[in-house]
ZAKOL-684091 format. One record per residue (C-alpha): residue number from 1; residue in three letters; x negated, y, z. Coordinates in steps of 0.5 Angstrom, whole numbers, plus 500, padded with zeros to 3 digits. Last residue first. Layout:
<atoms>
   banu   zadren    xx    yy    zz
    NUM      ALA     X     Y     Z
...
</atoms>
This chain:
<atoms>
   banu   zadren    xx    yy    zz
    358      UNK   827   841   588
    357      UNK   825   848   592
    356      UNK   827   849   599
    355      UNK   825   841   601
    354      UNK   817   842   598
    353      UNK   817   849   600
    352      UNK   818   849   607
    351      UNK   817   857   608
    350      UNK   812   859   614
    349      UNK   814   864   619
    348      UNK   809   866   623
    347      UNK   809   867   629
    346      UNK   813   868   635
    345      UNK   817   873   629
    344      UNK   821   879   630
    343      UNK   816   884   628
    342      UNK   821   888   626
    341      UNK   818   888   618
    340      UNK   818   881   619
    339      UNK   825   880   621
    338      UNK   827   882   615
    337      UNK   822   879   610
    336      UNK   825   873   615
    335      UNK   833   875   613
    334      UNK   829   876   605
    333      UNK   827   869   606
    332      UNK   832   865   609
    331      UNK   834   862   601
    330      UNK   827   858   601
    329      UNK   828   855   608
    328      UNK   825   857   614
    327      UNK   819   854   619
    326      UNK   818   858   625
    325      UNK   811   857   627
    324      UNK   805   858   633
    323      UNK   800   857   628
    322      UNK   795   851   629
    321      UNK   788   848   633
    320      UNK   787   841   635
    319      UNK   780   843   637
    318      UNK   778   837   631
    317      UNK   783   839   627
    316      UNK   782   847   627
    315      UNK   774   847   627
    314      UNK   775   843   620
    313      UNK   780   849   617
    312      UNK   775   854   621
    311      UNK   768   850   617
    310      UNK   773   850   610
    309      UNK   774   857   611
    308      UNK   767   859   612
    307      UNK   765   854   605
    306      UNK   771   858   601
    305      UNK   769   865   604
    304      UNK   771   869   609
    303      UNK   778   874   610
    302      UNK   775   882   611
    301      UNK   771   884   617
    300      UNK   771   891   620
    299      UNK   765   894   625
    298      UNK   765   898   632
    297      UNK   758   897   636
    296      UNK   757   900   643
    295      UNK   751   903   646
    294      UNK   755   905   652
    293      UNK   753   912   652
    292      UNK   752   913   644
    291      UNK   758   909   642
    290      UNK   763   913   648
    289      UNK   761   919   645
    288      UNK   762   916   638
    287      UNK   770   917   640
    286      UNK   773   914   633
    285      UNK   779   916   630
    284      UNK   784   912   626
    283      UNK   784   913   618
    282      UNK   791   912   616
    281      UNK   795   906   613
    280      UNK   792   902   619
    279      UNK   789   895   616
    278      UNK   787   891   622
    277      UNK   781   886   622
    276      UNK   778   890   626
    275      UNK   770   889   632
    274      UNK   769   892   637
    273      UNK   763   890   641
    272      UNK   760   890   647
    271      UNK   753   892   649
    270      UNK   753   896   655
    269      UNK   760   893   658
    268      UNK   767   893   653
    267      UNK   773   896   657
    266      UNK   772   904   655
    265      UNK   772   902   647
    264      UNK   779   899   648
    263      UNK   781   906   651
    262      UNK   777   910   646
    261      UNK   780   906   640
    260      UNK   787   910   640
    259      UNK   793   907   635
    258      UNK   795   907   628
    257      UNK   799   901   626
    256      UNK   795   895   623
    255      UNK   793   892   630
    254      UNK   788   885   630
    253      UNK   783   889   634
    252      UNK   777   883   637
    251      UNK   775   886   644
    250      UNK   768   883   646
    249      UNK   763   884   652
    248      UNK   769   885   656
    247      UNK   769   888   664
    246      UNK   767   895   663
    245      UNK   773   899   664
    244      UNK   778   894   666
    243      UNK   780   897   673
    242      UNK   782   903   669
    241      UNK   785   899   663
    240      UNK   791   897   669
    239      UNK   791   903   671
    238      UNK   793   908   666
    237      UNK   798   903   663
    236      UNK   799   904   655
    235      UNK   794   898   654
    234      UNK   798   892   658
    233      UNK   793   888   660
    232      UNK   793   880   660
    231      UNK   789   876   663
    230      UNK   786   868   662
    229      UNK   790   867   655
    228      UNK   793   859   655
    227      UNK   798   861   649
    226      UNK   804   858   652
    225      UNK   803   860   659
    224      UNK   798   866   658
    223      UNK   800   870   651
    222      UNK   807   868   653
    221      UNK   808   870   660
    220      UNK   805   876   659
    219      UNK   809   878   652
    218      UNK   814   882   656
    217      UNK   809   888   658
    216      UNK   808   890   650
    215      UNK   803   896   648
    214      UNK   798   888   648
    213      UNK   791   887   650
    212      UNK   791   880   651
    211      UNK   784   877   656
    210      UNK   780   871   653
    209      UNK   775   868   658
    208      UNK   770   864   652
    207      UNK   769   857   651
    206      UNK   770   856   645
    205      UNK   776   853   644
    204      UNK   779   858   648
    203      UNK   777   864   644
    202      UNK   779   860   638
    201      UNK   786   861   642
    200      UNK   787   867   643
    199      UNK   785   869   636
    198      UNK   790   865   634
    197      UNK   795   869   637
    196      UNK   792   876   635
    195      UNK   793   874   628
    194      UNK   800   873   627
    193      UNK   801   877   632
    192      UNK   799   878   640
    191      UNK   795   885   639
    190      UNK   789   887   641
    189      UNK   784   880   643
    188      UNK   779   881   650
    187      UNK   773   877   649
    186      UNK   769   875   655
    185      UNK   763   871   654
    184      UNK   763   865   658
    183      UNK   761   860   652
    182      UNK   757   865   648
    181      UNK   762   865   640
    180      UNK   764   872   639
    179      UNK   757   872   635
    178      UNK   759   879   631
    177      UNK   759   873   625
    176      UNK   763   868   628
    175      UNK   769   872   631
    174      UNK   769   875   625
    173      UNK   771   870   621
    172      UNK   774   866   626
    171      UNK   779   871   626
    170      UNK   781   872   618
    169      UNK   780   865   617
    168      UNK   787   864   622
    167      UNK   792   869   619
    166      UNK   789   868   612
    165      UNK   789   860   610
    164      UNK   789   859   618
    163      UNK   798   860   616
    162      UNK   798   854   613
    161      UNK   796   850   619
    160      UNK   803   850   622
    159      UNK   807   847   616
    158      UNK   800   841   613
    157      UNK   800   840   620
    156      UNK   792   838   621
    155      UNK   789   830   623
    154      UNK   788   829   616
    153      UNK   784   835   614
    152      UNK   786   840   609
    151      UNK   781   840   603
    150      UNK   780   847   600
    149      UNK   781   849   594
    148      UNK   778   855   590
    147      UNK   772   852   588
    146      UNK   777   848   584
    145      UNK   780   852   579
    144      UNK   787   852   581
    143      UNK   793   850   578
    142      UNK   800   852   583
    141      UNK   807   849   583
    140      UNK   814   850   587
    139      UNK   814   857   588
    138      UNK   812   862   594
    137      UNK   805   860   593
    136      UNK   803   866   589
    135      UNK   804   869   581
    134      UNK   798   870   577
    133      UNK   798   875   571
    132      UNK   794   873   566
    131      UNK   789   878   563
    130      UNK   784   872   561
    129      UNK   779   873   567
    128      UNK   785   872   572
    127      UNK   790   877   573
    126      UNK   792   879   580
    125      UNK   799   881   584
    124      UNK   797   873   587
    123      UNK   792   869   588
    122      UNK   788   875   588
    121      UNK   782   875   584
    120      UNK   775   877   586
    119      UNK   770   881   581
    118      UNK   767   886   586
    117      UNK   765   879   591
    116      UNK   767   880   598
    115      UNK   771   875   599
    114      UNK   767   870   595
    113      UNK   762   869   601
    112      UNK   759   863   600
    111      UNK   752   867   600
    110      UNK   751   867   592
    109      UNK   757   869   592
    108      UNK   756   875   596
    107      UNK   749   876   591
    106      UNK   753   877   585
    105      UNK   754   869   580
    104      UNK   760   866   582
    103      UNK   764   872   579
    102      UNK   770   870   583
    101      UNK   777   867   583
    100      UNK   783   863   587
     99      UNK   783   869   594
     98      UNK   787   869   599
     97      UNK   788   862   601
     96      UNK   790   854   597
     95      UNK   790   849   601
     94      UNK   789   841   600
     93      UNK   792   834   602
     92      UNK   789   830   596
     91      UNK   795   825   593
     90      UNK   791   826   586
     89      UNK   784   826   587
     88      UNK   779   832   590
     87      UNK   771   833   590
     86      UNK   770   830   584
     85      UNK   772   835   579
     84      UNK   769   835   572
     83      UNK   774   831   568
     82      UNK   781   836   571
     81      UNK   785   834   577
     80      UNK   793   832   578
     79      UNK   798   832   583
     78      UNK   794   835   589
     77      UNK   799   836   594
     76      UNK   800   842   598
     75      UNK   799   848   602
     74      UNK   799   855   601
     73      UNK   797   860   605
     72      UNK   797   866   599
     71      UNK   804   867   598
     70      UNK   808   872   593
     69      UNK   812   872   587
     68      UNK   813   878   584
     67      UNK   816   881   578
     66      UNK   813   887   579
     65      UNK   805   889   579
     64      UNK   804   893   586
     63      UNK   798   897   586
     62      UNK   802   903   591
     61      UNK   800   901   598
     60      UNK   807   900   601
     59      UNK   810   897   594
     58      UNK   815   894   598
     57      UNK   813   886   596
     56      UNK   807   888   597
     55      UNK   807   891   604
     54      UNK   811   884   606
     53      UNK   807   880   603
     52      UNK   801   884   607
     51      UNK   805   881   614
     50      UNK   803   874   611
     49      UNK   810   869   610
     48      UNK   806   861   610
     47      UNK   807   857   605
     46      UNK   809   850   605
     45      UNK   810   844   600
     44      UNK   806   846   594
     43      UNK   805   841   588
     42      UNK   798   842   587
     41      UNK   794   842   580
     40      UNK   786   842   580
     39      UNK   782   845   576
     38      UNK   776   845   572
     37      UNK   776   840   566
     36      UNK   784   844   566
     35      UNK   791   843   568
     34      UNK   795   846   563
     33      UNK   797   854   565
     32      UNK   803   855   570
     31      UNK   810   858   568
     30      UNK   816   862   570
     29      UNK   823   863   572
     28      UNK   825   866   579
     27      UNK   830   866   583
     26      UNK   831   872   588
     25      UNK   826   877   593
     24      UNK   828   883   595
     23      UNK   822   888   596
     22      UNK   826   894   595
     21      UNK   821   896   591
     20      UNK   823   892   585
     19      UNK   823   885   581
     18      UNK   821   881   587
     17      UNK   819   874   585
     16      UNK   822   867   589
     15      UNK   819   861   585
     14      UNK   821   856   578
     13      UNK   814   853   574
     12      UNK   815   850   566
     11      UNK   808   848   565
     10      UNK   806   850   557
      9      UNK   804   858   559
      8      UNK   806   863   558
      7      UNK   813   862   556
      6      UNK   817   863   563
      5      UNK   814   869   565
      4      UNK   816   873   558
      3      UNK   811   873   552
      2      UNK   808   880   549
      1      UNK   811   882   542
</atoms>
């Protein structure tokens, strides 16, 4: 007879799971393995809430493997480490992201790109190489094979820098793989979320012109006073995106809902790059006119690797770099799952783990 969460494993652990698709979250009793030569154990303090929770949660991509327990920005203390790890000792700040396994050994591996390896496995809905299931950063504990875990520089909040763990790598990424970084370049960054709003501020910190493109007129003041965007174009009118055509040299999509690229593609110059990190649920269009005629480029990116991660984290301290966050208690979830869902978060929210969860 298959053993229940709570007696898997020796280490007793308690979180927030999801039973069903109705994506309501409650106690949870489960367990974590023994700590091994590998691994690190963290007593996790804070978890940032992604918008892909709030998916799996509702089973709204159908992989769901309920009971749940999410969370993959996790940031914590290192409790314990096993005989072969040398890059972290108990006390440690460290953090935990998407991804806590690979192969180490396929050719994206080999490149420090672990996020794209076949074999990938999820911090949570997943199951590690031996069939267990794993359970994220909606808990009070978490044991990592130490690859996995990144160092969290002194000077950065532990609360707002968890979100950069997926919210801020799933930015710079790209950013810096499609060369988003000249100095005086002009970047335009569609959509003022979670993610939209770090990218503003990567671009600023790298010295770039930023302009927000955003369908919502009342986030002017924000993107420019609070976030320090140089302009900022509302997509739905004509005007405003005649006078922009051919004015950016980078636009950087962070929207997930189905919308039109011709009119982003039309604001880039000869050269200009499009690049998306959204996950619409249907496929968008694509004007290869307007690729052909500008010379334009439209490419993707997914999350960075672990070495990638730990160069953002280290660009966040030094820039003085967070997430713009609302920080919640454990029994505020469903309330903020909520909200999430209405885009009504300035934001991210972020669960205080280590007070919610004693």
């Amino acid at each position: 007879m298959a053993k229940s969460p709570e007696d898997e494993h020796p280490n007793k652990a308690f979180g927030w799971a999801a039973r069903d698709t109705s994506g309501l979250l409650s106690p949870f009793h489960f367990s974590r393995r023994d700590n091994g030569a590998n691994d690190v154990s963290i007593k996790i303090l804070y978890c940032g809430v992604c918008h892909s929770d709030l998916h799996l949660l509702k089973n709204d991509w159908g992989i769901t493997n309920y009971p749940i327990v999410p969370g993959h920005e996790i940031v914590g203390v290192v409790t314990s480490v096993g005989n072969n790890v040398k890059k972290f000792k108990a006390g440690d700040q460290v953090g935990v992201g998407v991804i806590v396994g690979s192969c180490k050994s396929c050719e994206n591996c080999d490149q420090d790109l672990e996020s794209y390896c076949p074999k990938m496995i999820y911090t949570y809905n997943s199951h590690s190489y031996d069939g267990v299931k794993n359970y994220g950063g909606y808990s009070d504990k978490i044991v990592v094979d130490q690859h996995f875990v990144l160092r969290f520089p002194d000077n950065l909040p532990l609360d707002a820098g968890a979100p950069l763990l997926c919210a801020g790598i799933t930015v710079y990424s790209p950013m810096k793989y499609y060369g988003m970084t000249e100095s005086g370049k002009h970047l335009g960054v569609v959509g003022l979320g979670g993610l939209g709003h770090v990218a503003v501020k990567f671009g600023k910190a790298f010295g770039l012109k930023v302009t927000v493109i955003s369908t919502s007129p009342r986030k002017k003041e924000e993107a420019i006073d609070r976030l320090g965007a140089d302009a900022f174009l509302v997509s739905s009118d004509p005007e405003q995106l005649k006078a922009a055509m051919g004015t950016m040299d980078y636009i950087i999509d962070t929207v997930s809902a189905i919308h039109a690229l011709a009119p982003l593609l039309s604001l880039l110059k000869l050269n200009g790059k499009l690049v998306t990190v959204g996950l619409p649920n249907k496929p968008l269009e694509l004007p290869v006119v307007s690729l052909v005629l500008g010379r334009r480029m439209v490419g993707g990116s997914n999350f960075g690797g672990l070495k990638e991660t730990q160069e953002m984290l280290d660009f966040c301290a030094k820039n003085n770099i967070t997430a713009d966050i609302e920080l919640i208690q454990m029994d505020d979830i469903n309330s903020a799952i909520e909200r999430l869902a209405k885009a009504d978060v300035r934001y991210r929210f972020v669960i205080d783990i280590g007070n919610s969860l004693k």
